[in-house]
C-alpha positions in Angstrom: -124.4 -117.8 -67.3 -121.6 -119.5 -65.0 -122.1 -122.1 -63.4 -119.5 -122.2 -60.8 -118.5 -119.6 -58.7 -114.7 -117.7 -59.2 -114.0 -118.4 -55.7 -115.0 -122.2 -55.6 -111.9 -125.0 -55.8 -110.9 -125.8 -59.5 -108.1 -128.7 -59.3 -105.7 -128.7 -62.9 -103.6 -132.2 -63.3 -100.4 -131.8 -64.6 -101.0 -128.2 -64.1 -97.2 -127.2 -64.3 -96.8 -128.2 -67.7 -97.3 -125.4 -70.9 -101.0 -125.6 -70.8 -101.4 -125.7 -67.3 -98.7 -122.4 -66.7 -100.9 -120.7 -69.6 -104.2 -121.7 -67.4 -103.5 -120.4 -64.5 -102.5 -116.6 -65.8 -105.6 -116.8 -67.6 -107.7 -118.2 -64.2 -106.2 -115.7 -62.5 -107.1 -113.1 -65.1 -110.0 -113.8 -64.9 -110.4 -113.9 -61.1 -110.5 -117.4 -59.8 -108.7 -117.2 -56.8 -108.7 -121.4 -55.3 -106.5 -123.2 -57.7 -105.0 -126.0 -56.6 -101.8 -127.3 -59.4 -100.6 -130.6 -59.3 -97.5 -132.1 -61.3 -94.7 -134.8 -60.4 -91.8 -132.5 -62.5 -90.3 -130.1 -59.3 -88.6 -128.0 -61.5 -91.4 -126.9 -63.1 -93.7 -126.5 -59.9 -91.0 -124.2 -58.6 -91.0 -121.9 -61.6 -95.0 -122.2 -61.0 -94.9 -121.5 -57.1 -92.3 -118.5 -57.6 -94.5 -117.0 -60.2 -98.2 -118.0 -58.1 -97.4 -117.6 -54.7 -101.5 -117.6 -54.3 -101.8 -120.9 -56.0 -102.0 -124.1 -53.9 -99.0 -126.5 -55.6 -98.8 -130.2 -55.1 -95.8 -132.9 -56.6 -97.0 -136.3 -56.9 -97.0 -138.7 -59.3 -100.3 -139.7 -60.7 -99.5 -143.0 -62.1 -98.8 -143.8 -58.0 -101.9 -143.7 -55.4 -101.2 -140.9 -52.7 -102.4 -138.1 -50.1 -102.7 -136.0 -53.8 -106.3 -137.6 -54.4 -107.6 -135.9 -51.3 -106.7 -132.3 -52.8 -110.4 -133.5 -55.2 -112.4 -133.2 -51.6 -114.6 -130.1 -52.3 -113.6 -129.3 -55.7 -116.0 -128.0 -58.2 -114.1 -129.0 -61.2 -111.0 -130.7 -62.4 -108.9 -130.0 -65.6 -106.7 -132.8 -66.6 -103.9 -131.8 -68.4 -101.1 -134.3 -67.7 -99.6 -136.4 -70.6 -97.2 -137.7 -71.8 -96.1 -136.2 -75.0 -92.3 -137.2 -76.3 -90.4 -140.2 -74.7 -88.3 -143.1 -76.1 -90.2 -145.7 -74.5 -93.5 -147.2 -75.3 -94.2 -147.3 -71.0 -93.6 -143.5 -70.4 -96.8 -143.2 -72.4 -99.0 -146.0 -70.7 -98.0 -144.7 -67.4 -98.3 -141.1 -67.6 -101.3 -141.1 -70.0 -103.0 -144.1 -69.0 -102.5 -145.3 -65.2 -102.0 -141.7 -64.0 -105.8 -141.1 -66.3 -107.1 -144.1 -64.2 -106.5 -143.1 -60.4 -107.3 -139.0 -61.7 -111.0 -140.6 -62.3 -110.9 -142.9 -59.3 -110.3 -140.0 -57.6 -112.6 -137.9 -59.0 -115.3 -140.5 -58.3 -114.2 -141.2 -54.7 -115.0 -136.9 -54.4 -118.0 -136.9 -56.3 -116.6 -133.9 -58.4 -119.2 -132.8 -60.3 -117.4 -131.9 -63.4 -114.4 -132.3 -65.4 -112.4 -130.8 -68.6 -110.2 -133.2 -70.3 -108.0 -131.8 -72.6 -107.0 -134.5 -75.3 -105.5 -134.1 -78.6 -106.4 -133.6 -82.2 -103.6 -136.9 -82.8 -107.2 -138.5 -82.0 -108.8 -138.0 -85.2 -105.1 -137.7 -87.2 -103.5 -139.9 -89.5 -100.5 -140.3 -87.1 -99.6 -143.7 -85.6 -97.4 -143.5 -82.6 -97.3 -144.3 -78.9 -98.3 -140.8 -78.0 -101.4 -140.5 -80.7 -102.7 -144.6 -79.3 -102.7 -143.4 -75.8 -104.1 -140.2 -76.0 -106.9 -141.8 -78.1 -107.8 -144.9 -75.2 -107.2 -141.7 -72.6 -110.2 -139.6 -74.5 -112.0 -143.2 -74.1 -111.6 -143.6 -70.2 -112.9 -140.4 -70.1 -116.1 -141.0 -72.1 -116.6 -143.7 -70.8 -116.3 -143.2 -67.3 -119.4 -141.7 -66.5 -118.1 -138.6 -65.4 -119.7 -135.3 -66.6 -117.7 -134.3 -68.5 -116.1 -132.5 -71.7 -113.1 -132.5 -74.1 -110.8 -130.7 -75.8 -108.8 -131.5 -78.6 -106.4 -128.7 -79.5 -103.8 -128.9 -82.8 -100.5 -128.0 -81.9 -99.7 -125.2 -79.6 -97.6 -122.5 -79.2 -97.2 -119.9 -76.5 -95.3 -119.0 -73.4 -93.4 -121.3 -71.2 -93.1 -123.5 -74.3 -89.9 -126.0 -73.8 -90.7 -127.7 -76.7 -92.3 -127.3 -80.4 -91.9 -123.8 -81.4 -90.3 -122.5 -78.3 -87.7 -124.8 -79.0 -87.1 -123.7 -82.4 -87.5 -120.3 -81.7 -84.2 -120.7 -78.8 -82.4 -122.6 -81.6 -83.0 -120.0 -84.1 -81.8 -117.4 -82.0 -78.7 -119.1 -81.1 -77.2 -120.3 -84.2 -76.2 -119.0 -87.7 -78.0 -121.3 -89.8 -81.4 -123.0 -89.6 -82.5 -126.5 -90.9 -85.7 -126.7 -92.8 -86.9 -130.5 -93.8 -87.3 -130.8 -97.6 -89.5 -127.7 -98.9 -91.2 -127.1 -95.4 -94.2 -126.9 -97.5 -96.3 -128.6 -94.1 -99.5 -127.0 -93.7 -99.9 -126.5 -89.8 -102.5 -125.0 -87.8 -100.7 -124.1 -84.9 -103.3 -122.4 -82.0 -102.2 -120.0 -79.6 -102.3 -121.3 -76.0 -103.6 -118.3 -74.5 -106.5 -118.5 -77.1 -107.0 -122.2 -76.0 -106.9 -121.1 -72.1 -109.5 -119.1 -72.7 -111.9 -121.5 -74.4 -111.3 -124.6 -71.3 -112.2 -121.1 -68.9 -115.4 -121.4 -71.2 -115.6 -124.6 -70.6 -115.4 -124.6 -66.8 -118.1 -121.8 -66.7 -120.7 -123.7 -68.6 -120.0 -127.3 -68.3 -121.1 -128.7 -71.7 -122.6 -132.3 -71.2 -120.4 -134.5 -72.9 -119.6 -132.4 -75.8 -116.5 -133.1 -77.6 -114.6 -130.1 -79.5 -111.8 -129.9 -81.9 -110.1 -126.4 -81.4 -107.9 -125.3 -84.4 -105.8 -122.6 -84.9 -107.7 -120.1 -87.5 -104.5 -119.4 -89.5 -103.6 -122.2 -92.1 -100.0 -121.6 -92.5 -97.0 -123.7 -93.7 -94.1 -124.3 -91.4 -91.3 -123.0 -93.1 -93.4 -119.7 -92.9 -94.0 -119.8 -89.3 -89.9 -119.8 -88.9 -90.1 -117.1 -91.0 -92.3 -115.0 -88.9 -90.4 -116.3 -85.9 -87.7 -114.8 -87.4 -89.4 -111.7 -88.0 -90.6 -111.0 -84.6 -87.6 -111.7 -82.9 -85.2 -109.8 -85.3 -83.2 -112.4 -86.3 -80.6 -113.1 -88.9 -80.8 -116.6 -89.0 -79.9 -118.1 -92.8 -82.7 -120.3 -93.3 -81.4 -124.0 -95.2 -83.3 -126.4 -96.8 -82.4 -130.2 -96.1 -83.5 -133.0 -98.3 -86.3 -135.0 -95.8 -84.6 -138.0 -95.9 -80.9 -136.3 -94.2 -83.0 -134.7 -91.9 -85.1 -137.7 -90.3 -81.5 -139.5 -90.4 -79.8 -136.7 -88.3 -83.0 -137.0 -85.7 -82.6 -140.5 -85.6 -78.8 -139.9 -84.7 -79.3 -137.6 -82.2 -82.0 -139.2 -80.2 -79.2 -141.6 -79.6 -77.1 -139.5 -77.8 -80.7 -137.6 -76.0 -82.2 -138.7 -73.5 -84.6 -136.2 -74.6 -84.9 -134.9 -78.1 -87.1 -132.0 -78.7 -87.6 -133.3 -82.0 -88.1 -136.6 -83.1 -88.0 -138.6 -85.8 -92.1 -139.6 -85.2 -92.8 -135.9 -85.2 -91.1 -135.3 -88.3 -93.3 -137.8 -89.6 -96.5 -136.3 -87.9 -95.7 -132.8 -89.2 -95.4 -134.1 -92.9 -98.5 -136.2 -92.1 -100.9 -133.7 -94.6 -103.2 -133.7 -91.6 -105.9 -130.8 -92.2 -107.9 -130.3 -89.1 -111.7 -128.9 -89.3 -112.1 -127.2 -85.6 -115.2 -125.4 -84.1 -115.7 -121.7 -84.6 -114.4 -120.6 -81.2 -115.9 -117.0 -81.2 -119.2 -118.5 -81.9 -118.9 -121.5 -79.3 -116.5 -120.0 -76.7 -117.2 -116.5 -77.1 -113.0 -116.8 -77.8 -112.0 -114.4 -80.9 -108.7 -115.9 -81.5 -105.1 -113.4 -81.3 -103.9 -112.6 -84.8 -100.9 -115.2 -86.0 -98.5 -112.6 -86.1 -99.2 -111.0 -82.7 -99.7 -114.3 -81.5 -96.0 -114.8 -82.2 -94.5 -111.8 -81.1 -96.4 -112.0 -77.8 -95.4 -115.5 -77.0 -91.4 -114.8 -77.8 -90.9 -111.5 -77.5 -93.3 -110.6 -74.5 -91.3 -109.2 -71.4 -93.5 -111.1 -68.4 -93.5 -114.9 -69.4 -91.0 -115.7 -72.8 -88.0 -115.6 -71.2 -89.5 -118.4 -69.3 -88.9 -122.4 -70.1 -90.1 -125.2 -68.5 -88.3 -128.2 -68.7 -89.1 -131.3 -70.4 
């Protein structure tokens, strides 16, 4: 049984980011008609506006106190979504994942929201060791420990529409060049989840309000990555010449061209991360979330080859 009512206020942080985008299709779906987005990145709010007319759009910065905490008055639920993911600076991360965190639950306190969905980040329990995996973790904390009802999410990596970065990126580069680099054997076991799959289980989440609980949520297909180019590939039609690269050439040339980027969609830390071994144990979404997840394979095709949203990218 829901708990909150499809026409109440829901308020989504960092809402025109890839999760958010994915979100508010699926709210909308799903008909939830008093969504209010906020996110600091314009270019991305406009893409959001042009496609939501409906939806209530705010730019602020988080990290930076402003009229944006009174859009919380009345709301029945926020979803935070906002981080900080790549960056070359250790204070992009404190900022955007930590300071922004601390005024969202000021604010959230100062409104008496009565719930909240974080969504955090299966770096928490990995073996990775990077600005983006120690903030995400002391984010989770402020969360826990704030009081707040609350509950979190911690996806794997994501793939979907929107997508500016991860496999959206490499599925763009694939497309538009002859030949495409593969790190040593590509032999990574990933777990990649779907983001429409993930939408679906935070819509859970809104409905019923678990007190506290804390999920992992894993993609159901184990596959490596040099085979989820390859299916890439497949779905798109491609004729990409797929090359291996020995691992050490390959983290040199990232390093290289992060110099010359302000933003890499690839860096040298993620190399590291996807080569971690990580194997992640998630809950059984159809059991917990009612959320059978989309086949890989359809799961692919529909987030690059689907007419409505792939041709779509958000920038980073």
């Amino acid at each position: 049984m829901s708990k909150i009512d499809k026409h109440a206020k829901l308020v989504l942080t960092g809402a025109a980011g890839l999760v958010g985008q994915n979100l508010i299709v699926e709210l909308k779906a799903q008909g939830y008609t008093q969504l209010v987005a906020i996110d600091k990145h314009a270019y991305n709010l406009d893409i959001l506006r042009k496609l939501h007319p409906d939806v209530t759009t705010v730019q602020a910065d988080l990290a930076e106190d402003g009229d944006w905490t009174q859009t919380f008055a009345g709301a029945a639920c926020v979803v935070q979504l906002h981080a900080q993911i790549t960056g070359k600076s250790p204070d992009l991360f404190v900022r955007n994942n930590l300071d922004a965190t601390a005024k969202v639950l000021d604010a959230v306190g100062q409104h008496a929201v009565p719930y909240l969905v974080h969504i955090s980040s299966s770096v928490v329990v990995s073996v990775a060791d990077d600005d983006y995996t120690r903030t995400k973790k002391a984010q989770e904390k402020m969360v826990v420990e704030s009081g707040i009802p609350h509950c979190v999410l911690r996806p794997t990596l994501m793939f979907g529409w929107f997508d500016p970065k991860h496999l959206g990126w490499l599925s763009r580069f694939m497309a538009r060049t002859p030949v495409f680099p593969i790190p040593g054997d590509g032999r990574y076991m990933r777990q990649p989840l779907y983001e429409r799959d993930f939408c679906r289980c935070i819509v859970r989440c809104i409905e019923t309000q678990p007190a506290g609980n804390i999920y992992d949520v894993v993609g159901d297909t184990r596959i490596d990555y040099v085979d989820i180019i390859k299916a890439i590939k497949r779905a798109k039609n491609l004729h990409t010449l797929i090359v291996h690269i020995p691992y050490g050439l390959f983290h040199l040339l990232l390093r290289i061209y992060a110099i010359f980027s302000g933003k890499p969609p690839f860096t040298a830390d993620q190399l590291k991360a996807l080569t971690a071994g990580d194997e992640f144990h998630g809950v059984d979404t159809e059991q917990v979330f009612g959320v059978r997840q989309t086949p890989f394979d359809e799961a692919i095709r529909e987030s690059y080859c689907d007419p409505r949203y792939s041709g779509i990218v958000l920038q980073r």
